[in-house]
N, C-alpha and C positions, 0 to 999 in steps of 0.2 A: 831148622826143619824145612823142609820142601824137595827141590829138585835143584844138586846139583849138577856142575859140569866136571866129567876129572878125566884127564890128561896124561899117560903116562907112559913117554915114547920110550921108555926104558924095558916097561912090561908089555909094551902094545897094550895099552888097555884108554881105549876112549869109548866115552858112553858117558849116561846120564845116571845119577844116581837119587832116588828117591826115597826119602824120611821123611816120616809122619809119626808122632807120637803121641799116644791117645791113653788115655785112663792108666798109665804107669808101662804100657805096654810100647815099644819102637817096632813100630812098621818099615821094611827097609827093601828096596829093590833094587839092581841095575840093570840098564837098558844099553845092549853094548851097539857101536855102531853098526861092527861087521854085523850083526844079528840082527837088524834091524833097516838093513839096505843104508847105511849111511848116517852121518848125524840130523840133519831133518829128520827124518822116519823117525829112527830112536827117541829123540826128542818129543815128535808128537804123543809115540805111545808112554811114552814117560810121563808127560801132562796126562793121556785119558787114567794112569793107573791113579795117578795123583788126585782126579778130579773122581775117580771112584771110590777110592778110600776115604776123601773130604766128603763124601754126600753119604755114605755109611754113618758120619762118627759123628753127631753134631755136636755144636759145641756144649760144655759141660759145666753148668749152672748149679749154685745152690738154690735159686728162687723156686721155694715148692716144695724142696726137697726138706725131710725130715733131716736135721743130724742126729749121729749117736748117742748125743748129751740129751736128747729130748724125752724125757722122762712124762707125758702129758697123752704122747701117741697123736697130737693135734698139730699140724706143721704152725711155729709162730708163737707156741703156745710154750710157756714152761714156768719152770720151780724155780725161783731165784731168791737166794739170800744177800744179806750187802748190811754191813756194820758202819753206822754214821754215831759220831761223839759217844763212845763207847758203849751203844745198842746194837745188839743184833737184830735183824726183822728180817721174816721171810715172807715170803708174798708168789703168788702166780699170778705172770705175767704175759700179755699178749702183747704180739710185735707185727707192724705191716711196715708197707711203705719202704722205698728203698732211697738213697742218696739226702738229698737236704727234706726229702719229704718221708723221712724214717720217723713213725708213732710209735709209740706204746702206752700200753694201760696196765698198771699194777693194782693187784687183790689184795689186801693185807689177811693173813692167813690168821693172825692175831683178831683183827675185829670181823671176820667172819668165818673163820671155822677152815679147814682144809678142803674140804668139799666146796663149801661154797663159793670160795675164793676160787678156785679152779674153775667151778662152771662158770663162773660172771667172765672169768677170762677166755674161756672158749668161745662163750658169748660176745663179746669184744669183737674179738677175733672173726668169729664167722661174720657178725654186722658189718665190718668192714669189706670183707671177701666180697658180699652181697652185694654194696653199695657199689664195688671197683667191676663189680663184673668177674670177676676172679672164681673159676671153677675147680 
């Protein structure tokens, strides 16, 4: 993806070609010389479409984002179950932090109830938002 050069003394076809693919969607342009005064010109407006479409689409993070699996409504926040030496437990679970400095805090749903295992995890969760500055 970006801008390339293509060359095709067979077709007469020189120009720049620009690709950009954003959220599943390919963005796709050509910048021909003849149409453009030349390869310079061409090129430059090749880069401005390039550098217009690059500051439209920023880049695309899940930090923040809810995913689909999040049954909570709380970003961070969720229902997890996980079976250790032939026990199931389920529990809600709050998650921050990202790379080596990834937390979490788990509720057990067993020693306090579905509800209240959730809110102590929301709880968690926003204490930590608050502390990080995270809005």
């Amino acid at each position: 993806m970006g801008i390339s050069r293509i060359e095709q003394p067979e077709k007469k076809h020189f120009g720049y070609y620009v690709r950009l693919m954003w959220r599943g969607k390919q963005y796709a342009k050509f910048f021909s010389d003849k149409k453009y005064g030349g390869k310079q010109k061409a090129l430059k407006a090749a880069e401005k479409y390039f550098d217009e479409l690059d500051e439209q689409m920023p880049l695309d993070s899940q930090v923040g984002r809810m995913s689909v699996r999040n049954t909570s409504g709380i970003v961070g926040v969720s229902r997890t179950k996980s079976a250790s030496r032939g026990h199931r437990y389920e529990y809600w679970q709050a998650r921050w932090g990202s790379g080596d400095n990834r937390k979490s805090a788990k509720f057990s749903i067993h020693k306090y109830g579905e509800e209240k295992a959730k809110q102590l995890a929301i709880e968690a969760r926003q204490q930590w938002e608050k502390e990080a500055g995270v809005e």
